[in-house]
N, C-alpha and C positions, 0 to 999 in steps of 0.2 A: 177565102171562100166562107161563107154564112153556115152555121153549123143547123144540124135538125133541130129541133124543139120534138121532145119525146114524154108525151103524156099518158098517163094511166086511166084509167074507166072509173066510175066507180066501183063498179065490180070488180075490176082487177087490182083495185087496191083494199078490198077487203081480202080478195084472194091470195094476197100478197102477204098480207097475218099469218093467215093461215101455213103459209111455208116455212120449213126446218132452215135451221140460220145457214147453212150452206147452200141452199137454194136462192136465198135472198141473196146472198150474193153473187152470185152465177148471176143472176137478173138484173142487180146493181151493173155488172160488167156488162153485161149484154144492152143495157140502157147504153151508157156510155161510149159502146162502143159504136153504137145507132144514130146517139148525135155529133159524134165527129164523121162517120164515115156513111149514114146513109140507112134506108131501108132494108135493102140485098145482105143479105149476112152468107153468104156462099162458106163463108171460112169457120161458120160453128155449124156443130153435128146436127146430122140430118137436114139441116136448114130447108125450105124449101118456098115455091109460092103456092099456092092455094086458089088462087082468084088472079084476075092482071092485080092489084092493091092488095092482096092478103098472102102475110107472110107467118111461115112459122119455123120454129127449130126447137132441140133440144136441149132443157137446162140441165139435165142430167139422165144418162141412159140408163138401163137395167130395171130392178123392181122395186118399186115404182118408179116408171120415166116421167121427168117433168119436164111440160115444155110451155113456151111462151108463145104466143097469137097475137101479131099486130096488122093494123093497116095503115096505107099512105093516104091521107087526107086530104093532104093538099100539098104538092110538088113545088107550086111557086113561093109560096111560103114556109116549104121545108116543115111539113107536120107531120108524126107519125101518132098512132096513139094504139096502145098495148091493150085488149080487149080480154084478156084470159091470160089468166098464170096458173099451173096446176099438173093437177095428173091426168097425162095422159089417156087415160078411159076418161074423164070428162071434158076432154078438149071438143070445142065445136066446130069438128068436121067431120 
C-alpha cells in the first residue's frame, strides 16, 4: 500500500521553530505516523475532525496544550498537509 506524503505550510513550519524540542518531536512522530497509516489519528489524545478534511489532536496536554491541524488534500494521491502547530489558544478553530 502507497504510503501519505505529509507536508507542512509555510506557516506551520515556521511554527514548528518555534516549539520546545519535545514538542518537535511529538510532531516528528505524529508526521510519521500519518504517512504510514493515514489522516484519522483516533489512537493520539483528543484527536479529532473539525471539517469532513480537517483534522486535529493533541501534541501535548496540560499548560500549555499543543496541538497540531491538518487537512486531507487529496485522497487519491494520498496528501495530507499540517496547517498549525502550536498552542492551543491560538489554534484556528
Amino acid at each position: 500500500m502507497k504510503q501519505w506524503q505529509v507536508n507542512l505550510t509555510r506557516a506551520a513550519r515556521k511554527q514548528r521553530e518555534l516549539l520546545p524540542k519535545g514538542i518537535k518531536e511529538q510532531l516528528v512522530f505524529l508526521i510519521r505516523n500519518m504517512e504510514e497509516y493515514g489522516p484519522v489519528r483516533g489512537d493520539w489524545p483528543n484527536y479529532g475532525k473539525l471539517k469532513p478534511k480537517q483534522h486535529h489532536c493533541h501534541l501535548k496536554k496540560g499548560r500549555p496544550t499543543y496541538v497540531a491541524v491538518w487537512e486531507e488534500r487529496d485522497r487519491e494521491i494520498r496528501l495530507i498537509e499540517v496547517t498549525y502547530v502550536g498552542t492551543h489558544e491560538k489554534a484556528p478553530y
